[in-house]
C-alpha positions, 0 to 999 in steps of 0.5 A: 184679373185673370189667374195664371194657373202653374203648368204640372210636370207633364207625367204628373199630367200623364198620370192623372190622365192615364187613371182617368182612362183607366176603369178599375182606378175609377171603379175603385176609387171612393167618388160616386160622382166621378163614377157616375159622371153623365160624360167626358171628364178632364183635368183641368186647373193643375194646383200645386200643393204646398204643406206648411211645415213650420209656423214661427213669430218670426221669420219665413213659414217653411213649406214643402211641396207634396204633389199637384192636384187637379180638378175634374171637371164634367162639363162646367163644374168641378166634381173630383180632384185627382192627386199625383205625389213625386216618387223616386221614379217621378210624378205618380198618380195618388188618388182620386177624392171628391168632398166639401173642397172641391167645390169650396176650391172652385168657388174660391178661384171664381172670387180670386179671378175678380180681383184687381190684382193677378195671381198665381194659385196654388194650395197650402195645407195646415195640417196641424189644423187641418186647414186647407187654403186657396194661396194666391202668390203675387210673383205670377212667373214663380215656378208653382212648385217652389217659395214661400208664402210672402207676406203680401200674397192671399190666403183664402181659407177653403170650407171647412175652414177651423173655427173662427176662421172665416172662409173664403175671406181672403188674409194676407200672409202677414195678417193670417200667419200670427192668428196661426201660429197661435192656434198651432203652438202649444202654451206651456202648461204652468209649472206645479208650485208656482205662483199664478 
């Protein structure tokens, strides 16, 4: 099924495009690929990414949304990502980065087009395991930039992914969240005196 990819807000759209243009922030920016790309390069596949700030063993994961990342693309394939984050005056330009996710997130939005179900795509980062995930919410006409993981959507773990995770298997909210609320809790220490 065809995935249906969130519109950006339109600056942070203008943004990212105004970097692009913009040979300083290219020059400067730590991607050689973007640098020495062979032609034109554009912004596509906008992704919302969303941070999960609270894991609880009950109850919805509090997330909040911290920018919008677009891939870019030279020709076929992805070979940068570009980040806008909100300001007070909108949506700004962050960054430009390339690395082991950008081709992880492109290979993990191929497989999510080959399901039988559709999907809106979006990103969540663990920071608290350093973990990045293809999220795929179920509700394709939600605004991209607000809720939370439901308990039926897909979270597809990008390389590299924590250990014991295996990436890009698709979970479903409810089956990964407990196996990340473990990892992300700390365990009380025992009590000195105590018994065993």
């Amino acid at each position: 099924m065809p995935l249906h990819v969130p519109e950006a807000p339109a600056p942070a759209l203008r943004s990212v495009l105004t970097a692009l243009g913009s040979p300083t922030a290219v020059r400067e920016a730590p991607t050689p690929s973007l640098r020495s790309a062979p032609g034109p390069v554009t912004p596509e596949l906008p992704l919302p990414v969303h941070v999960l700030e609270g894991i609880t063993a009950t109850g919805a994961p509090a997330t909040r949304l911290a920018g919008w990342r677009f891939l870019i693309f030279s020709g076929e394939h992805a070979l940068a990502a570009a980040e806008t984050r909100l300001t007070p005056d909108g949506w700004a330009f962050a960054h430009f980065f390339e690395g082991p996710y950008i081709a992880s997130t492109e290979r993990a939005l191929r497989q999510a087009e080959s399901l039988p179900q559709a999907y809106q795509p979006r990103l969540l980062s663990i920071p608290g395991l350093y973990m990045l995930t293809l999220w795929l919410h179920g509700d394709c006409a939600a605004d991209g930039s607000t809720g939370g993981p439901r308990p039926t959507d897909l979270l597809v773990p990008l390389a590299p992914a924590p250990p014991g995770i295996a990436a890009h298997r698709p979970h479903q909210v409810a089956e990964l969240l407990p196996l990340l609320t473990r990892r992300v809790t700390p365990t009380a220490p025992p009590l000195m005196g105590s018994p065993a």
